[in-house]
C-alpha positions in Angstrom: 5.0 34.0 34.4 3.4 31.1 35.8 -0.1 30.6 35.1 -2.9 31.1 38.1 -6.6 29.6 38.1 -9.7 32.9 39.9 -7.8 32.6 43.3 -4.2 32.9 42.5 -3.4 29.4 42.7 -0.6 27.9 40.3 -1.6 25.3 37.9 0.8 23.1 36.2 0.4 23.4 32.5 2.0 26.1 29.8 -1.1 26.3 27.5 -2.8 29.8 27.8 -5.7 28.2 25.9 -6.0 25.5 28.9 -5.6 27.5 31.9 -8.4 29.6 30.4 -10.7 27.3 29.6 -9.9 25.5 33.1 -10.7 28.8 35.1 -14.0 28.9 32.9 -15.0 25.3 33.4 -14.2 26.2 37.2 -16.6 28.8 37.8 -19.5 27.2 35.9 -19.0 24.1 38.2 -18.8 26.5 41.0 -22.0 28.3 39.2 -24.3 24.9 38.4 -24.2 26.5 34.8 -24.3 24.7 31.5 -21.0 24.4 29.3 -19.0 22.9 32.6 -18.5 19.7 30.3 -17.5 21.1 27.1 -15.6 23.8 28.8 -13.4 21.4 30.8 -13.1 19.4 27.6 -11.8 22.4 25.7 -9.0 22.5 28.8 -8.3 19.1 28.2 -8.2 19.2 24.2 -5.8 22.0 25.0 -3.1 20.6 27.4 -4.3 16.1 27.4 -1.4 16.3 30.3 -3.3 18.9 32.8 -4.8 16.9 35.8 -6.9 19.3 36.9 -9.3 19.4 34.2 -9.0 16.1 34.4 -10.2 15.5 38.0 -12.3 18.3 37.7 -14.1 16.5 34.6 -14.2 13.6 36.7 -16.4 15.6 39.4 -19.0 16.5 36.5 -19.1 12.7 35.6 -20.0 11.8 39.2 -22.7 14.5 39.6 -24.4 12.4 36.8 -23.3 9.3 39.0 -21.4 8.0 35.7 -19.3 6.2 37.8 -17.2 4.1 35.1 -16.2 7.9 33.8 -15.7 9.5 36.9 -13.1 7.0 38.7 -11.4 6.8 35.4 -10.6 10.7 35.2 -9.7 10.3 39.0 -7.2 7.7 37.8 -5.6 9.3 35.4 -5.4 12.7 37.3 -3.6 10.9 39.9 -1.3 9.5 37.4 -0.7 12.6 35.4 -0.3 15.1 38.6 2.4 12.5 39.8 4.5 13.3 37.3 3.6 17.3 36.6 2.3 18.8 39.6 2.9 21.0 42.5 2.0 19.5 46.6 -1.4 21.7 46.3 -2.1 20.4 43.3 -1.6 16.4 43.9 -3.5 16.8 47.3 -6.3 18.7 45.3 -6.8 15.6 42.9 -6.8 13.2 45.2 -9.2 14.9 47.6 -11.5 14.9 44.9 -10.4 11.6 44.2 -11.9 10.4 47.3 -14.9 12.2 46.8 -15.3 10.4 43.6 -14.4 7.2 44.8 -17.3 7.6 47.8 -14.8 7.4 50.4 -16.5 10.0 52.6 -14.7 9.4 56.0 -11.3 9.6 54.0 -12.5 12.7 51.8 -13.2 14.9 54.3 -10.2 14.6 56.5 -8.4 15.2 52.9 -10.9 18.4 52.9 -10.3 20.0 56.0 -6.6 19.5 55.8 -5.9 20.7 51.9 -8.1 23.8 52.9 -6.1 24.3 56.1 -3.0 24.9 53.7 -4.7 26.6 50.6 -7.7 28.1 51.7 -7.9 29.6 48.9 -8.7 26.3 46.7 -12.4 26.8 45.8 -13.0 23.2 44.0 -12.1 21.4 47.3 -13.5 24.2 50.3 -17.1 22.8 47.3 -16.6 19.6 48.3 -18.3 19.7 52.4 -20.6 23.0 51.3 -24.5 22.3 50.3 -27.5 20.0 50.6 -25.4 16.8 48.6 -21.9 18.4 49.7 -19.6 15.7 52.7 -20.7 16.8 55.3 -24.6 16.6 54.5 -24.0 12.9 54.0 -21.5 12.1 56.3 -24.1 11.1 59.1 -23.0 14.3 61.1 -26.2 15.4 63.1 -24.3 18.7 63.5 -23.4 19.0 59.6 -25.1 22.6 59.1 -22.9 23.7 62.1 -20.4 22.3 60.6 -20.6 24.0 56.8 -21.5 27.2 58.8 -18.4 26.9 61.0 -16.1 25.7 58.2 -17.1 29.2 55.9 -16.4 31.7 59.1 -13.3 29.7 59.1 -12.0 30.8 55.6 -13.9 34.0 54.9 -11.0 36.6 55.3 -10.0 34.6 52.3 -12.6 35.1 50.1 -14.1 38.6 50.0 -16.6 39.8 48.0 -16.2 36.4 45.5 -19.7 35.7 44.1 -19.4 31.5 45.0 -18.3 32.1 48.4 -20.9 34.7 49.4 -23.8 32.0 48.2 -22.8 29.2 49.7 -21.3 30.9 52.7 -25.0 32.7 53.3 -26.4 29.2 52.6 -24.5 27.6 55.3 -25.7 30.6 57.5 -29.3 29.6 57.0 -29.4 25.6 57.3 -27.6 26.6 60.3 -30.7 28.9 61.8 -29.4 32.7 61.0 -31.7 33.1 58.6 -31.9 37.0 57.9 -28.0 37.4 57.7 -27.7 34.2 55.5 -30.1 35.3 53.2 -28.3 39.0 52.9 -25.2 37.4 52.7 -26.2 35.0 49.9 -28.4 37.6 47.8 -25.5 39.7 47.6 -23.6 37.5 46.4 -26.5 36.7 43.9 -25.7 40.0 42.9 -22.3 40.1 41.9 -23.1 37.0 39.6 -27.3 36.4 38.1 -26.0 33.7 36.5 -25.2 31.2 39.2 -28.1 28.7 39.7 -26.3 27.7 43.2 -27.0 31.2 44.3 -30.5 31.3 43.4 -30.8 28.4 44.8 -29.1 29.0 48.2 -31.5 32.6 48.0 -34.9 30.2 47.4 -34.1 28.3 50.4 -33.9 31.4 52.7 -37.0 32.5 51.4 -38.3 29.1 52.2 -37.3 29.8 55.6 -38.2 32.7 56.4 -42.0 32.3 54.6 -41.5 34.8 51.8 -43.7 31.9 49.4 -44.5 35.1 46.6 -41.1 36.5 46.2 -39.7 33.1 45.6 -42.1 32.8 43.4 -41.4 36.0 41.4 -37.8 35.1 41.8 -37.9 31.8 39.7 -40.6 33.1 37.2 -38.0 36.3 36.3 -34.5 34.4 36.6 -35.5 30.9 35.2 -35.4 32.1 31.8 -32.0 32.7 31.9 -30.9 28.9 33.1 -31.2 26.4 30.4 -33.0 23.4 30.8 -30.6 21.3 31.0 -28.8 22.8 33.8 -28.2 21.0 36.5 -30.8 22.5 39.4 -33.5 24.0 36.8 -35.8 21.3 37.8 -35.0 21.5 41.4 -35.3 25.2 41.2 -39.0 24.4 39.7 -39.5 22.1 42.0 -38.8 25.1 45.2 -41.8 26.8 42.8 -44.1 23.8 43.6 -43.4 23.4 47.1 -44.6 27.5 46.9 -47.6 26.5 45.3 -48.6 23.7 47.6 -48.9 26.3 50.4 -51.3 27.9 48.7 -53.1 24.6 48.3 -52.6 25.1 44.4 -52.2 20.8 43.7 -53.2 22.0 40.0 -50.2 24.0 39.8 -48.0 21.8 41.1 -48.8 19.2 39.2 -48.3 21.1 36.3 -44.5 21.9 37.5 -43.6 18.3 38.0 -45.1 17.5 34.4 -43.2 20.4 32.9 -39.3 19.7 34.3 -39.9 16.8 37.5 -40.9 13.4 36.1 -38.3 11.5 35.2 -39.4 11.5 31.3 -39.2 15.4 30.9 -36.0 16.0 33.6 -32.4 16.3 32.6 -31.3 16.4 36.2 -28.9 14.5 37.8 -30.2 11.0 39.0 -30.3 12.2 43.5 -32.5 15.5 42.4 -34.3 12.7 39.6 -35.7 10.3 42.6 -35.8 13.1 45.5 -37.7 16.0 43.1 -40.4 13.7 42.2 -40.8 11.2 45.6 -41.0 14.2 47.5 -43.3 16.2 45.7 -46.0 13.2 45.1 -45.7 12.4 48.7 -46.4 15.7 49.7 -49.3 16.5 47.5 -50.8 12.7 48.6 -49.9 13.8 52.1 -51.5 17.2 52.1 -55.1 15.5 50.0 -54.8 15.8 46.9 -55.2 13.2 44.8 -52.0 11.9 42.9 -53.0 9.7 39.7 -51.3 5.9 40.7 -49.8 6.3 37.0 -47.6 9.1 38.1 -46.2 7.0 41.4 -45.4 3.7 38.7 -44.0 5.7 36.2 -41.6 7.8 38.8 -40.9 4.4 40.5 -39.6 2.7 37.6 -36.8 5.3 36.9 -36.3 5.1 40.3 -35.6 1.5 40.3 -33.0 1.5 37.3 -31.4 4.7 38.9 -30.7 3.1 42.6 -31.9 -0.3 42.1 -29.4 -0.5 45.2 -29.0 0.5 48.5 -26.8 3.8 48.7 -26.9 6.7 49.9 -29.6 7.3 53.4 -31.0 10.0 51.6 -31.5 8.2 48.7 -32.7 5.3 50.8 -35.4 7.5 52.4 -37.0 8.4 49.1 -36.8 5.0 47.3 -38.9 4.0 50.7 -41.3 6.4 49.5 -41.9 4.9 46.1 -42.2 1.7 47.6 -44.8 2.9 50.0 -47.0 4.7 47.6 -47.1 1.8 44.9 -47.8 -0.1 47.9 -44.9 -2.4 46.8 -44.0 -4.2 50.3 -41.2 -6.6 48.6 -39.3 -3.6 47.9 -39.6 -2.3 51.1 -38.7 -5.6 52.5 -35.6 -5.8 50.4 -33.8 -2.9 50.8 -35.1 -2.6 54.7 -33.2 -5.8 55.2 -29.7 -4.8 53.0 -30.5 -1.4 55.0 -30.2 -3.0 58.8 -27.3 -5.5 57.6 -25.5 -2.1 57.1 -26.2 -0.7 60.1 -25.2 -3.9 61.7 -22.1 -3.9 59.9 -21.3 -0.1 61.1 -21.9 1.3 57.4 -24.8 3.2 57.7 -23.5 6.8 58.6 -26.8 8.1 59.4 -27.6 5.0 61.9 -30.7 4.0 63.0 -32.9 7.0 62.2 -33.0 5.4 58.3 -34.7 1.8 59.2 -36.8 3.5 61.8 -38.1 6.2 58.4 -38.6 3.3 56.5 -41.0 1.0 58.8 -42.8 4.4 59.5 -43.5 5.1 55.8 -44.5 1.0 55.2 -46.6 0.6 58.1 -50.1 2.5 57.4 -51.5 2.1 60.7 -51.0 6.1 61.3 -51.0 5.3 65.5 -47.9 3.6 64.8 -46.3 5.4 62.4 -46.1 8.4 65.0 -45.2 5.7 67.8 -42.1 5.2 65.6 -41.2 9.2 64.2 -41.5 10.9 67.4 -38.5 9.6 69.1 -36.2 10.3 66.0 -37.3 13.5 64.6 -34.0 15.1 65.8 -31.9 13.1 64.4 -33.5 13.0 60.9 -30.8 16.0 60.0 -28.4 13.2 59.9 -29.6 11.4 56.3 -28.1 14.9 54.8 -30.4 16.9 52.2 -31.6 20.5 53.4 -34.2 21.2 56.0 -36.7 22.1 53.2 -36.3 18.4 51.8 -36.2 16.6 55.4 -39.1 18.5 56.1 -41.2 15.9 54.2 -40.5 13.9 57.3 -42.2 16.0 59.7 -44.9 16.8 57.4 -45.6 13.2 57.1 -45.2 12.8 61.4 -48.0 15.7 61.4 -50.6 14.0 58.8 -50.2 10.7 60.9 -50.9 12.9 64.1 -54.1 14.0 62.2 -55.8 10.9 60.9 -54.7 9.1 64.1 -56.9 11.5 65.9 -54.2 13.9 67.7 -54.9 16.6 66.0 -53.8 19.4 69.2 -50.4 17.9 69.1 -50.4 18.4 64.7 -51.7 21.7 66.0 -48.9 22.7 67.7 -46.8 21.8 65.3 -47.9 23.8 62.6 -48.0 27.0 64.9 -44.0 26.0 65.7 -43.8 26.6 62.3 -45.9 29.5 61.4 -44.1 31.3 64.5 -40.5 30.4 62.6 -42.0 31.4 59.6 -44.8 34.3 60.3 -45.8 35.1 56.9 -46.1 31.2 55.4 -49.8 30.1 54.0 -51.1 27.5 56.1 -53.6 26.8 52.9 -52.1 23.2 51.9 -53.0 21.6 55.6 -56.5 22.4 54.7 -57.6 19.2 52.3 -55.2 16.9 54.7 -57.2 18.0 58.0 -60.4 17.3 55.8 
């Protein structure tokens, strides 16, 4: 009898002790749940000839953008599923392959057409779905749509599964249904606590829909439960924060990002290293609250040696940050001017909306950074991230509205928001409007 990963999908090896270990590795990487490493390494250990665990190992390496590590699995997956492998099984390592590789455009066509034949394949349907998934960083300015449309797609094939649930609930909120994609991810929750992806998918519709104390009796019960090392504990902590700054609570926040964000106590992955912290000190700066200059240096030379290039928009965005705050305009020179070659060059997917962030973050004439933000604030969705994290963008569009002078137009604004979210505190405005 041949041997079947969770969904009922063949895999190519004769090892008991691999297959299991494979469908355990699986669902942690489906979970965000520590042990994915050693676990694929046990499947590995167990059959060295099973590509899957392989590719699959290769994934975990580029989360941790060890890139050396990462194209090497995808190498020798591709090799080893040539010679013992069925047709799903090659076009599943090379989708994630491409993935690996950062060949985006390429990746998701391989998606959308391995998922069109085996819908089923739960690794790959990953690969578009969440805040860092293909389509968030495609450049798409329709990518929640997209994720939201791509889950209705395959749900007859799923069920009551744990992973699809969350992430197909998530997909419902970025994409504006907020009540039915936060029942649909909690239950989902549910049938699995231990799934950091669900209680992360479960914070951001609480972010949405303004329930700040629940979220924050969420993470204080549950966080106890993910080790530190996991991969979204400090992200998770950091969802806390952002809950304490609507309360105006900078001392509490503070204390978060000293506890699990800077980049000397976090074990996250380098993205959630540079976004966690530029977006939290921005926001506390932007909201009043002072923000010792040591923190900024400190964050901004881990930044440095973590993207000391030009990469990903999203990335881009926050490095601009850094730059801004340690009022380091060489930097922002620099990678402004690799940043517009690429966009010249038809290489930067998220276009023009990225150059025209980064003059608006170096230029602190606050008259002209609203000049430059209002005509691109609907087309900020297309650097990727959720709408919790590109709302830093708007929150720094509404600060500049205030200490411009334009403080009816911030106004509004805020009471857009407060009507999408009735029960959020309006506290942390208070310092900023002075």
């Amino acid at each position: 009898m041949a041997l079947e990963d969770r969904y009922g999908l063949p895999l190519s090896t004769t090892s008991h002790e691999a297959a299991g270990a494979y469908r355990d590795g699986a669902d942690l990487m489906l979970a965000g749940w520590t042990g994915t490493a050693e676990t694929l390494e046990r499947a590995i250990a167990a059959d060295p000839d099973f590509a899957l665990a392989h590719i699959a190992r290769g994934r975990v390496h580029a989360f941790y953008q060890q890139g050396d590590l990462a194209r090497g699995k995808a190498a020798l997956a591709r090799e080893l599923v040539a010679k013992r492998g069925t047709e799903r099984e090659r076009s599943h390592v090379e989708t994630l392959a491409l993935a690996i590789e950062g060949r985006l455009p390429e990746a998701i066509a391989s998606t959308l057409k391995h998922i069109d034949a085996w819908p089923r394949d739960a690794l790959v349907l990953s690969l578009p779905l969440g805040a860092f998934g293909l389509f968030a960083f495609s450049g798409m300015a329709d990518h929640d749509r997209a994720r939201h449309e791509l889950c209705e797609r395959v749900a007859q094939h799923y069920g009551e599964d744990w992973w699809f649930l969350a992430m197909s609930g998530w997909a419902m909120t970025e994409n504006g249904d907020v009540a039915r994609g936060r029942a649909v991810t909690e239950r989902g929750f549910n049938l699995r606590r231990a799934n950091a992806h669900a209680a992360h998918a479960v914070l951001h519709a609480m972010f949405e829909d303004g329930s700040i104390d629940a979220a924050d009796r969420l993470v204080d019960e549950w966080i106890p439960t993910y080790d530190r090392a996991g991969i979204l504990h400090g992200h998770i902590r950091w969802h806390q924060a952002l809950g304490a700054l609507e309360y105006g609570n900078a001392t509490r926040a503070l204390a978060i990002y000293a506890d699990v964000l800077q980049p000397a106590a976090t074990q996250a992955p380098p993205l959630n290293v540079i976004t966690d912290s530029a977006s939290l000190l921005w926001r506390l700066s932007a909201y009043g609250h002072a923000v010792p200059k040591a923190l900024w240096l400190q964050a901004d030379t881990a930044a440095q040696k973590l993207f000391p290039k030009s990469s990903l928009s999203f990335a881009d965005v926050h490095m601009a940050l850094f730059a801004a705050a340690t009022q380091n305009r060489e930097a922002l020179a620099a990678r402004l001017a690799v940043i517009e070659q690429r966009l010249a060059d038809g290489k930067l997917p998220a276009g023009p909306v990225v150059p025209t962030i980064f003059r608006a973050f170096a230029d602190e004439d606050y008259g002209t950074c609203v000049q430059m933000l209002a005509p691109v604030l609907g087309e900020v969705v297309r650097i990727g991230g959720s709408h919790a994290q590109r709302e830093l963008i708007e929150d720094t569009f509404i600060v500049a509205l205030m200490r411009s002078g334009e403080l009816p137009r911030a106004r509004a604004l805020l009471d857009a928001r407060l009507h999408r979210r009735p029960s959020l505190r309006d506290a942390r405005w208070q310092a900023a409007m002075g």
